[in-house]
C-alpha positions as CSV (number, residue, x, y, z in Angstrom):
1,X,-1.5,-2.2,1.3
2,X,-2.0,-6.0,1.2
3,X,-3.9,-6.5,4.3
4,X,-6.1,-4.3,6.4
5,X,-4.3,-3.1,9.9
6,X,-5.6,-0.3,12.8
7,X,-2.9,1.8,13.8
8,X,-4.4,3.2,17.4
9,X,-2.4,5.0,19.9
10,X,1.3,5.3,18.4
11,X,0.7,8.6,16.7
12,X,-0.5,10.3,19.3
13,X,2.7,11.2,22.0
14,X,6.1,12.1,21.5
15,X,7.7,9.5,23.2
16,X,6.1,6.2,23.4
17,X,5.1,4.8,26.9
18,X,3.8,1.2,27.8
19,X,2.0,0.5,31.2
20,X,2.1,-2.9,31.7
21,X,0.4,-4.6,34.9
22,X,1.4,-8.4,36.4
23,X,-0.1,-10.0,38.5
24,X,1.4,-10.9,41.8
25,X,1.7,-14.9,41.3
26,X,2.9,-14.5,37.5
27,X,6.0,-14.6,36.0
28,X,6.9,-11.6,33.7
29,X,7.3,-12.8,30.1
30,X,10.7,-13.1,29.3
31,X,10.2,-11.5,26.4
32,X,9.5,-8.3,27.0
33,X,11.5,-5.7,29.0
34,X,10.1,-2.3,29.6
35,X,13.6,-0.3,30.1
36,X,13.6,2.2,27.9
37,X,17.7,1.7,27.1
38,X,16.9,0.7,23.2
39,X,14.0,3.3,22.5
40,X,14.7,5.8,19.8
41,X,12.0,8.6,18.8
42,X,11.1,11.7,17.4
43,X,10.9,14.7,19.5
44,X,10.7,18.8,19.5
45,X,7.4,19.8,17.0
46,X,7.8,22.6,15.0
47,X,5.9,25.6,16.6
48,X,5.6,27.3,12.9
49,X,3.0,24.6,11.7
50,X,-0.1,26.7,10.2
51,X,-2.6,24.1,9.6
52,X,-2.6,21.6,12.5
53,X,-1.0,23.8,15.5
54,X,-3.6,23.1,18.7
55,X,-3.4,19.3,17.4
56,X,-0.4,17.8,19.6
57,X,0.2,14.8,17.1
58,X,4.2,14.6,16.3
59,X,3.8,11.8,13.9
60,X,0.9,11.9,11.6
61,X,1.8,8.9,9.2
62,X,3.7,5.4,8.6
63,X,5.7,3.6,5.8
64,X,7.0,0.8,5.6
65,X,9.5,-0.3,2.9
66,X,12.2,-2.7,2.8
67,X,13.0,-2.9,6.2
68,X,12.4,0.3,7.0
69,X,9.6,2.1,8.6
70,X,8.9,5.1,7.5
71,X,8.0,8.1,10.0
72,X,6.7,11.8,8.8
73,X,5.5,14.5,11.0
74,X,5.4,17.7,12.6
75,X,8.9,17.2,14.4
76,X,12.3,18.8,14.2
77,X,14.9,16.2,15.6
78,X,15.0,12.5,16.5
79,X,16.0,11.3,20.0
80,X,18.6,8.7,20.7
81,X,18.1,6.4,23.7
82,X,20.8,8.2,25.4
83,X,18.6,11.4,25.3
84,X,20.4,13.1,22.9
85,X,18.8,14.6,19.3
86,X,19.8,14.6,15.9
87,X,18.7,17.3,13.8
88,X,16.1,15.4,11.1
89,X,13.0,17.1,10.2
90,X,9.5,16.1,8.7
91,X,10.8,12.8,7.8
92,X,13.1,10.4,8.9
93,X,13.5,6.3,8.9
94,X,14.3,3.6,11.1
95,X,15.0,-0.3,10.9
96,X,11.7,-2.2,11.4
97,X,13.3,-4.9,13.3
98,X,15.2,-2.4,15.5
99,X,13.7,0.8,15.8
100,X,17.2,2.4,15.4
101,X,17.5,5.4,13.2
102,X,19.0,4.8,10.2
103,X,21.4,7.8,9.4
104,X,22.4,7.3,6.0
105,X,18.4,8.5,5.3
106,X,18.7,12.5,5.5
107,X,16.5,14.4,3.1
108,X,16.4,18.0,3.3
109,X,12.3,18.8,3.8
110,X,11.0,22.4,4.5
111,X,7.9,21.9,5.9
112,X,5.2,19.3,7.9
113,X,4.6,16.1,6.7
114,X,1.2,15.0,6.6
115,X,1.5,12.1,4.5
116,X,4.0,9.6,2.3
117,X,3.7,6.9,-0.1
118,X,5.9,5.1,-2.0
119,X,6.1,4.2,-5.4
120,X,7.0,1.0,-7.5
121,X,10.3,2.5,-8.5
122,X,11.5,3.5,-5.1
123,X,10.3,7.1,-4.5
124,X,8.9,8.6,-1.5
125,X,5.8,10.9,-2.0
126,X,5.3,13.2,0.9
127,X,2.7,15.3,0.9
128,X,2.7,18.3,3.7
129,X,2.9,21.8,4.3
130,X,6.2,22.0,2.5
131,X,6.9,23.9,-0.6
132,X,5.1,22.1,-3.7
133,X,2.7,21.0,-1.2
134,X,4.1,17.5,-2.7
135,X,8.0,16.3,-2.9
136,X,9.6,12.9,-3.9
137,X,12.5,11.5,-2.1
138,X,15.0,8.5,-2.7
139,X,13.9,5.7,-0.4
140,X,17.6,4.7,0.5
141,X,19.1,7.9,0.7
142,X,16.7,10.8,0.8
143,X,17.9,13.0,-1.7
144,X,15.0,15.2,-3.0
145,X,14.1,14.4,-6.8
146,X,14.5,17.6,-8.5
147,X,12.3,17.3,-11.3
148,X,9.2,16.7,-9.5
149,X,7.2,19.7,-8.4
150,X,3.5,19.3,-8.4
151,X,3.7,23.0,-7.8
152,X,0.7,22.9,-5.2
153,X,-0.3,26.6,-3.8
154,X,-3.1,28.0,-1.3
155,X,-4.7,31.2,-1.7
156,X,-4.2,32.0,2.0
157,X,-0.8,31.0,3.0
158,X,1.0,27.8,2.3
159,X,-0.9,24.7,0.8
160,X,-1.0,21.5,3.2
161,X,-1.6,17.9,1.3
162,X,-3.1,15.6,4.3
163,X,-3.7,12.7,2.0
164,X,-1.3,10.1,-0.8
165,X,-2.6,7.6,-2.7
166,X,-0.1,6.2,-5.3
167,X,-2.3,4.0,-7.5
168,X,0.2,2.8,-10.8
169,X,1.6,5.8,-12.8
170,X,-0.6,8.6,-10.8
171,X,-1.2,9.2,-7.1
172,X,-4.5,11.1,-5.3
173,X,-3.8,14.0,-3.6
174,X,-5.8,16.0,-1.3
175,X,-5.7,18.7,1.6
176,X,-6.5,22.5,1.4
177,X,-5.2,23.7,-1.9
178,X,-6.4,26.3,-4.6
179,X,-4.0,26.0,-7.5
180,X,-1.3,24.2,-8.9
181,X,1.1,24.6,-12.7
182,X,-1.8,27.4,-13.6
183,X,-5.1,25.0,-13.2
184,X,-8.0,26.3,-10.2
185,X,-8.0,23.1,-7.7
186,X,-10.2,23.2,-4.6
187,X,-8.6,20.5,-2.2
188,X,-8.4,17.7,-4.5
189,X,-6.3,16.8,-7.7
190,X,-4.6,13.9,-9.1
191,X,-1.0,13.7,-10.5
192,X,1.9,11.7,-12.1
193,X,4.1,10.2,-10.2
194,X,7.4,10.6,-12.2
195,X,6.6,14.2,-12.8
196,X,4.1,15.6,-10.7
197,X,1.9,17.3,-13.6
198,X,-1.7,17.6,-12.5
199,X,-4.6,15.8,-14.8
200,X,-6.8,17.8,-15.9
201,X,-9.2,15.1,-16.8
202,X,-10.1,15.0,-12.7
203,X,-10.6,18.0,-11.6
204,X,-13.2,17.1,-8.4
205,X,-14.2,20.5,-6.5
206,X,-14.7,20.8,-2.4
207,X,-17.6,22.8,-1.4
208,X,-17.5,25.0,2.0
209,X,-19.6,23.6,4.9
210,X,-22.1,26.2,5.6
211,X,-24.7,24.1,7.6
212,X,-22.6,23.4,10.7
213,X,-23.4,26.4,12.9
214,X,-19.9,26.0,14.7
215,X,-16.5,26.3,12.4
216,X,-17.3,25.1,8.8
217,X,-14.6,24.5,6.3
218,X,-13.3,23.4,3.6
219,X,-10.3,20.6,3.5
220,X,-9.7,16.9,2.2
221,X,-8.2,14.6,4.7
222,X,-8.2,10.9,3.7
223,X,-8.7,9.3,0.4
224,X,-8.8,5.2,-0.4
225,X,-8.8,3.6,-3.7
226,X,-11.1,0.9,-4.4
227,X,-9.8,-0.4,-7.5
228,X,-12.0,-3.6,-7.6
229,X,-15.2,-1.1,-7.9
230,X,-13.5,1.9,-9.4
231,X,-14.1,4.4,-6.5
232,X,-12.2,7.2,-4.8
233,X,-13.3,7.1,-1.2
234,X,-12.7,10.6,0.2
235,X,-13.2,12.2,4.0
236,X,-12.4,15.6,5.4
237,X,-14.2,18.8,6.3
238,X,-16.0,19.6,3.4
239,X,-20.1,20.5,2.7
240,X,-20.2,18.6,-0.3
241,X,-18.5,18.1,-3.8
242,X,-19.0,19.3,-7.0
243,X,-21.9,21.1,-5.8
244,X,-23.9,18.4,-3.9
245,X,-24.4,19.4,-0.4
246,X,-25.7,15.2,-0.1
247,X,-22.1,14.5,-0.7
248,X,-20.8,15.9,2.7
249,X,-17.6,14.9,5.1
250,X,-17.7,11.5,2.9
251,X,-18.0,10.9,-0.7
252,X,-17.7,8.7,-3.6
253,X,-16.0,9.7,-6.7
254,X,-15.2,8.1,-10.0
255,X,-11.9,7.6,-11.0
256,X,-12.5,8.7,-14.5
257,X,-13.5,12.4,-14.3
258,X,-14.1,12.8,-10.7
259,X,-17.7,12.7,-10.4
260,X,-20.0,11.6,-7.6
261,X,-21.0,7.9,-8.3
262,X,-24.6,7.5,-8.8
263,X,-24.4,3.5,-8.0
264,X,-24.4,5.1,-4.1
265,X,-25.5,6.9,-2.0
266,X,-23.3,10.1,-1.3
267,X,-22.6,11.1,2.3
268,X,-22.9,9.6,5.8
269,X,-25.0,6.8,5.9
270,X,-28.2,7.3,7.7
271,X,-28.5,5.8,11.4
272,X,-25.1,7.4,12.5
273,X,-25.6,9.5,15.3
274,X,-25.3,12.8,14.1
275,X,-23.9,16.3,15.4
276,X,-24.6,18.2,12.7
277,X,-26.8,20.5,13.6
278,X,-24.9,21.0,16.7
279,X,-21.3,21.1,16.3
280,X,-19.6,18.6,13.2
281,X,-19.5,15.5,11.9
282,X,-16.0,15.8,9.8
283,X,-14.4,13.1,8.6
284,X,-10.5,12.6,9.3
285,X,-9.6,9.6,7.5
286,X,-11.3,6.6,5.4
287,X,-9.9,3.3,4.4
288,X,-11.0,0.3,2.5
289,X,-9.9,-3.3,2.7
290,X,-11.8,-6.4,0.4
291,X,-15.7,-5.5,1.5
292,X,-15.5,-3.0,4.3
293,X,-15.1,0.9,4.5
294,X,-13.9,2.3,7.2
295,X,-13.9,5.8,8.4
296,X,-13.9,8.2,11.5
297,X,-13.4,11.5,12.3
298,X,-14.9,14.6,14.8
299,X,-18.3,13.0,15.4
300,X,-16.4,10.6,17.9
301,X,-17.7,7.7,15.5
302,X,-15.8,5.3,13.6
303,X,-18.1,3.6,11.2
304,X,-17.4,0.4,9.1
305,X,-19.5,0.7,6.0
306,X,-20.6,-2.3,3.7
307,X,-18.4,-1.9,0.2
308,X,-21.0,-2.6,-1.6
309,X,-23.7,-0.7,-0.3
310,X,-21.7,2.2,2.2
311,X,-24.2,1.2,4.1
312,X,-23.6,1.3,7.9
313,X,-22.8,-2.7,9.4
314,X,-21.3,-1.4,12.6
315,X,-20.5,1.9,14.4
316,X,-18.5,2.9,17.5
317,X,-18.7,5.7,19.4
318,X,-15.7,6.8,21.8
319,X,-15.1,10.2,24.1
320,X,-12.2,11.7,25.4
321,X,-9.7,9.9,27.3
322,X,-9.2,9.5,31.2
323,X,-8.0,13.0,32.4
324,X,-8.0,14.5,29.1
325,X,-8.7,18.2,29.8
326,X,-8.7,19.0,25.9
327,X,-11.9,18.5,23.4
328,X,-11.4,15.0,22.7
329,X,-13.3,11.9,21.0
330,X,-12.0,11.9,17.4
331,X,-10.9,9.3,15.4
332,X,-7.5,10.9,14.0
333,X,-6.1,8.0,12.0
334,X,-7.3,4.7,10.9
């Protein structure tokens, strides 16, 4: 992305809701009507989602293209402003200027969307539950490119890719994932984007988080490129990688075989408040823009790191909301 932006609140409901408060002796601004007449959404989630069920989420990530924005989740139909639904799963695009659902866009997706990305040509890359664990759509029509089929499989029950990063000719994938086209993956692998082969020349490995008395696991949920230093930023719910139990919820990998940098340090940086030994400190989601990283997650801390040094310049810590009677606190997406 060009520029850096925080995407807070609009992922989190099914239909979007604004409170606004004037005072008495004010005008309202012209500009701004709250009637709802115009409004279209997404609506009904998909009760058979295995990976992310107890999180209430319907959309989980953003595009935009052309015009378009982009919208991929866990729901089934989209909701005119009339109140009635049109059957369009897991993925589905409206005009940016509008918000009106653009109807000519109608690919046929079998599973969650966790995650898109487009490439230079004018493919979407959605990465999910769905079969393949990784699809390509047209951007303009949404027909399902046929010849692509990473062929991404769990050894448990279906795979789920949380994570896209097209960079050029090959994107970064990662999620909770064993296997794909006969190679041993754990959570992470990069492929082509015109075919969806895996390279085997980055082959990074998740390791199980055994220290966390409460719920350990295993799964990649953000990844950012930093072209400009040659890193892979990665977050998620992991105990390490490759074997190094320093490099846990947060590493630093190198684009070249997927090793952890040695230029710095590996992990959370020190300072942070930690739950560790009490509950978790996973990671949900990193991104990196010029000289800052950012990333957040379960520990109810969002942290923006120094690029140079992933060294800790600022950290917030936030709870759950006002009358939320679920666990709450996390930072979901940045």
């Amino acid at each position: 992305m060009a520029s850096f932006r925080l995407l807070l609140s609009l992922l989190l409901a099914a239909t979007v809701c604004a409170v606004v408060s004037t005072p008495a002796d004010a005008a309202p601004d012209p500009g701004w009507s709250p009637t709802t007449d115009a409004i279209w959404d997404v609506t009904n989630a998909d009760p058979g989602v295995r990976h992310t069920g107890p999180i209430r989420s319907l959309v989980w990530d953003l595009e935009e293209h052309n015009g378009r924005m982009y919208v991929a989740g866990r729901f089934l139909d989209v909701k005119a402003p009339d109140g009635t639904t049109r059957d369009q799963s897991y993925l589905a695009a409206f005009d940016l200027d509008t918000g009106v659902w653009i109807d000519s866009f109608r690919p046929v997706v079998d599973g969650t969307v966790y995650a898109i990305d487009i490439t230079d040509d004018g493919r979407i890359l959605a990465g999910g539950e769905l079969t393949g664990g990784v699809a390509a759509y047209d951007v303009v029509t949404g027909a399902r490119d046929a010849t692509f089929d990473p062929g991404v499989t769990n050894s448990w029950g279906p795979p789920a890719v949380f994570d896209v990063e097209i960079i050029g000719s090959q994107a970064y994938i990662g999620g909770t994932f064993t296997r794909a086209q006969g190679v041993t993956l754990r959570d992470l692998a990069r492929i082509d984007v015109d075919s969806g082969a895996i390279d085997t020349a980055w082959l990074p490995t998740t390791d199980f988080d055994d220290v966390t008395p409460v719920g350990g696991g295993r799964n990649v949920y953000g990844i950012a490129v930093d072209t400009a230093r040659d890193r892979i930023y990665v977050a998620g719910k992991f105990g390490g990688i490759n074997g190094n139990d320093e490099a846990a919820y947060f590493a630093t990998l190198d684009p070249a075989d997927g090793s952890l940098r040695t230029d710095v340090p590996q992990g959370l940086p020190p300072g942070i408040l930690s739950h560790r030994d009490g509950w978790s400190m996973w990671m949900h989601d990193v991104q990196f823009d010029a000289d800052k990283v950012y990333v957040g997650g379960q520990g109810h801390q969002t942290m923006v790191l120094d690029a140079s040094t992933l060294q800790a310049e600022q950290t917030f810590f936030t709870n759950r909301g006002v009358d939320d009677v679920w666990a709450g606190g996390d930072t979901q997406v940045i």
